[in-house]
N, C-alpha and C positions, 0 to 999 in steps of 0.2 A: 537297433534295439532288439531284433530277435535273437541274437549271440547274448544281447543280457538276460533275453528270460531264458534261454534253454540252461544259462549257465546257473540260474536263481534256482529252476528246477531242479536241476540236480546237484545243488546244495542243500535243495528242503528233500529229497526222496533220499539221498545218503543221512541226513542227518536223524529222520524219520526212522531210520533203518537201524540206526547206531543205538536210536532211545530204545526203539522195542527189545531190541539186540541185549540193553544192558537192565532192563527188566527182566530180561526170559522170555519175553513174549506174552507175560501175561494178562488175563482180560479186566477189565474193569470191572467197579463197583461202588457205589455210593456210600457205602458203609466204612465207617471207620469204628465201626465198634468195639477194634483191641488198644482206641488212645492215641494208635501212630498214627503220622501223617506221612504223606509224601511232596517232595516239595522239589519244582524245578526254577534252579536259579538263574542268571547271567555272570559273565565274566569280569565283572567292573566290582566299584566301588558302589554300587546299588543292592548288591548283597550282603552288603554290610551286616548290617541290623542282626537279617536272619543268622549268619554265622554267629554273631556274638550271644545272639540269646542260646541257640546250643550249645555254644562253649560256657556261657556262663551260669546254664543250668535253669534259666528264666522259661522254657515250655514246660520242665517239671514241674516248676512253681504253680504255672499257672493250668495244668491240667492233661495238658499233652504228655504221655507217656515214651512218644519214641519219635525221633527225628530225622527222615532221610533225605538229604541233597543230593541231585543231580544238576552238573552243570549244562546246559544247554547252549552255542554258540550263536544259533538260530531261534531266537524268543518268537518267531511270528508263528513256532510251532507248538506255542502253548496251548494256545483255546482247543486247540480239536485234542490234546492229549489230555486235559482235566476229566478226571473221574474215568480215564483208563490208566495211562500211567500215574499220573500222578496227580492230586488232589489239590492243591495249590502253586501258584507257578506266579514269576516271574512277569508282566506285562509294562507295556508303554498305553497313553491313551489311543491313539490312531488306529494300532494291531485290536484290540480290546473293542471300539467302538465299531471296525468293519467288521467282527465277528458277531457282536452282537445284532445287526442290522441284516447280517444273513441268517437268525435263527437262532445262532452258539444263546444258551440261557445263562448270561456269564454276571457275576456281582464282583464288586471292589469288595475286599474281605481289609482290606489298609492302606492307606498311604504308604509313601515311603521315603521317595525325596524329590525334591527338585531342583529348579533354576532360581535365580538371583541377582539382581546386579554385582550385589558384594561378593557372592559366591558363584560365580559362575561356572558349572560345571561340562560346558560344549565349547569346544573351539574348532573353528575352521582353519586347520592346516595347509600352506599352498609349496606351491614349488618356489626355489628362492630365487627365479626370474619374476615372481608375478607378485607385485604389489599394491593392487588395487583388484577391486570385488568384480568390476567392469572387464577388467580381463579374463573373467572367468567365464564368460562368455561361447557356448558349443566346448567347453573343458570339460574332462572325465573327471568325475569324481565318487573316489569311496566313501560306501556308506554302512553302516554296520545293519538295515536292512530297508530297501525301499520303499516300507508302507512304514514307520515308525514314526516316533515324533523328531526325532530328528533332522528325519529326510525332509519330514513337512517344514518343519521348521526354517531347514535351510531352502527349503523352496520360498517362501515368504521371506524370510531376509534378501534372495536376491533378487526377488520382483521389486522390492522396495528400495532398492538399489541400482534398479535399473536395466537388472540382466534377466532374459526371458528364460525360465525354471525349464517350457520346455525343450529347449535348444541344448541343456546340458545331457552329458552319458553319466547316470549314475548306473555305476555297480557294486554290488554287496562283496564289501571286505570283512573280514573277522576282527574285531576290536585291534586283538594284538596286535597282527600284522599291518594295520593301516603305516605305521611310521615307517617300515620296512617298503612297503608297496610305494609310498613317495620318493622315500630314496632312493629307490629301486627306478623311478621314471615310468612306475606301469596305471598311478594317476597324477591328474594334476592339485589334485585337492581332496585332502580327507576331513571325514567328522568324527571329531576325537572328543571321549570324554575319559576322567578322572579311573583311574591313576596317570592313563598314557598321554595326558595332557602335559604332565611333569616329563615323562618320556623325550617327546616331540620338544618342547624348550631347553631338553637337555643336550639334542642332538642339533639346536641350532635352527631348529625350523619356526619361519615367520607364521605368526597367526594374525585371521584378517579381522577376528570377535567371535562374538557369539550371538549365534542366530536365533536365539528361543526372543531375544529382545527384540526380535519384530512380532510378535505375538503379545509379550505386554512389555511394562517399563519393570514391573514389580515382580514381584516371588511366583513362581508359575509350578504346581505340582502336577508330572505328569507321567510316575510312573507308580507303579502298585503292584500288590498281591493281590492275585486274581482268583476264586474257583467257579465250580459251577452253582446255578441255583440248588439243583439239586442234593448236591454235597454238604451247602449249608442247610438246607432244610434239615437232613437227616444228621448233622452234625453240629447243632448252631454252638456246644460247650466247649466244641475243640476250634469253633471257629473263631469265637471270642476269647479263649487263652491264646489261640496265635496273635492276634491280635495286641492281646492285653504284655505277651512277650516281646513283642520288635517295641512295645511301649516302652519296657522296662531296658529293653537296650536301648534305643534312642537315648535314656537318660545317663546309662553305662558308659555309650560310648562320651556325651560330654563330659565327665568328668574322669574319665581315661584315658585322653587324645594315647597317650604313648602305648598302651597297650594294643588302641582299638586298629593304632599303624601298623602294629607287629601283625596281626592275625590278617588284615588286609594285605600286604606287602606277601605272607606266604600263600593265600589264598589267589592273587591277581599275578603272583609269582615276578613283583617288580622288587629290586632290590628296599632295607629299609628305608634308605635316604630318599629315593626316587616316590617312596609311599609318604613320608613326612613332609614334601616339597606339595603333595596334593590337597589341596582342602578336603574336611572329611562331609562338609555338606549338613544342611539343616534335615535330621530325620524327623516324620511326622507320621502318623496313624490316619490324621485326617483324609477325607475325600470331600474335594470339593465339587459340587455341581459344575457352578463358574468356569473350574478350570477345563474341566470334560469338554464344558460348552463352546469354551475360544480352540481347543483343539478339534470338533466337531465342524465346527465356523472355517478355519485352517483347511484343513479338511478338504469341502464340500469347494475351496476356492482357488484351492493347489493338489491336491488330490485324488480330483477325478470322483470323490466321494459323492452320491446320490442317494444312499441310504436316510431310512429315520431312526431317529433313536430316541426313548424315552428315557432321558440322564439319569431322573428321581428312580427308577428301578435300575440302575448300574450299582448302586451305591447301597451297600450291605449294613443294617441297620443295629443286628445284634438280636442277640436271642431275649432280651427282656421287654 
C-alpha cells in the first residue's frame, strides 16, 4: 500500500500544481463582486448541467455575469481550492464530508445527480477471466479516487458480497483511462461511470453491477456543487442564480436529449454515438440530509471515517 500513497501523492501535488499553474498563481477571495464566478468541474457526465447552462445562456438569466470552468481530474482537490482558485467546485459526498469534519467550512450550494436502479450510473468493470464478485478477492482495482463515493461504495458492495474491502489494492485511475488500464492488464477491476460506461460495453467488457446498490435499493444523490461558507455569505445572489441555472438546465437537458448528447460527447471527448448509448441521468438541485447521512454511515463502516458532522449545516439554504 505504500507505492499507492506515494503514487496518490504525487497525483494530488502534480495536479495542485497544474491548477495554480493555470490560474497564474493567483490568491484568493471571497468576493465576487464583478458577477463572475469560478467554477471546477470533473470529467464525466456530472458536469452536465453546468455546461449547459453556460451554453445556454441560463447564469445570465439568472444573475451571474461570467462563467469560468476548469476541469479538474482529481475532485478530492476541491475543498482546500474554494475561495482561492475557484469559488464553486465539483464534489462527491465522502471527499465533502472528511473535509468538512477536518475544519474546511464547506455548504451544498445544489444537487446534481445520482444513482438509481433504472438509471444506474456506476459499473464495476472486470477482466474477462473473472466472473463472479468473490473473485475479486486481494485484486487491484481502479478507482477514479480513494476517498470518493465510489470507492466507498464499492467497498460496501463487496463486504456484502462476501469479499473483505480490505484485502483489495485500490489505485487512483483517471476516468478516461480506466478501460484502457483493464485492457492493458495493469488492473483487475475498474469503477466506471457514464459516458465510459457505454465505452467499456463497447469494447466487450463484463460488468459485475452497481455498487451504490448496496447503500440503498432507491435513487441515492451523491454528488454536488460545493463552496465555501464564506463565499456564500458574501455572495448568497450569485449563489442562488447558480443554483436557480443547473435548475433551468436540469429542465433543458430533459427536453433536449439530442442536443444535451452533442455538448457531452465534445466536452467528455467520447464520440456522439458512444454519448447517446449513455444515459443522461436524473439532474436535481435538491440536497438531501438522508442521503449525506447513509454516505456518512458508509463511511464511518468502510472508510476508516471517525469524524463528526453536522449534515443540517452541509446544506446551503439560500439567501431568503
Amino acid at each position: 500500500m505504500r507505492g499507492t500513497r506515494i503514487t496518490t501523492l504525487a497525483t494530488a501535488l502534480l495536479a495542485a500544481a497544474l491548477a495554480v499553474s493555470a490560474c497564474g498563481g493567483s490568491g484568493g477571495s471571497t468576493s465576487s463582486a464583478d458577477g463572475k464566478i469560478r467554477v471546477a468541474l470533473n470529467n464525466t457526465n456530472d458536469s452536465l448541467a453546468v455546461l449547459v447552462a453556460e451554453q445556454q445562456g441560463f447564469f445570465a438569466k439568472h444573475g451571474v455575469k461570467g462563467v469560468s470552468t476548469t476541469t479538474l481530474n482529481d475532485i478530492t482537490l476541491v475543498p482546500s481550492l474554494l475561495g482561492k482558485q475557484y469559488d464553486l467546485g465539483f464534489s462527491v459526498a465522502p471527499i465533502m464530508l472528511r473535509a468538512s469534519s477536518s475544519g474546511v467550512p464547506l455548504v451544498a450550494v445544489s444537487g446534481n445527480n445520482g444513482d438509481s436502479p433504472e438509471d444506474q450510473s456506476v459499473q464495476i468493470f472486470v477482466r474477462p477471466d473473472i466472473t463472479d464478485v468473490k473473485q475479486l478477492q486481494g485484486k487491484r482495482i481502479g478507482s477514479p479516487t480513494l476517498t470518493g463515493n465510489i470507492n466507498i461504495a464499492t467497498k460496501a458492495w463487496l463486504s456484502k458480497n462476501g469479499v473483505d474491502p480490505a484485502a483489495e489494492q485500490f489505485v487512483q485511475v483517471p476516468t478516461p483511462n480506466m478501460i484502457d488500464e483493464l485492457k492493458a492488464g495493469q488492473v483487475d477491476a475498474v469503477e466506471v461511470i457514464n459516458p465510459f460506461i457505454t465505452v467499456g460495453k463497447q469494447a466487450g467488457m463484463r460488468s459485475l453491477g452497481d455498487p451504490e446498490r448496496a447503500l440503498s435499493p432507491n435513487y441515492l444523490g451523491g454528488t454536488y456543487w460545493i463552496a465555501s461558507k464564506d463565499w456564500t455569505t458574501a455572495n448568497p445572489q450569485l449563489a442562488d442564480g447558480f443554483k436557480a441555472a443547473l435548475q433551468d438546465a436540469a429542465q433543458w437537458i430533459k427536453a433536449n436529449n439530442d442536443k444535451a448528447y452533442t455538448a457531452l460527447a465534445a466536452y467528455t471527448k467520447v464520440t456522439p454515438e458512444q454519448a447517446k448509448k449513455s444515459p443522461l441521468g436524473e439532474f436535481t438541485t435538491e440536497v438531501s440530509q438522508d442521503d449525506l447521512k447513509i454516505w456518512g454511515d458508509a463511511m464511518k463502516q468502510f472508510g476508516g471515517f471517525g469524524g463528526t458532522v453536522d449534515y443540517s449545516k452541509l446544506v446551503y439554504t439560500g439567501s431568503k
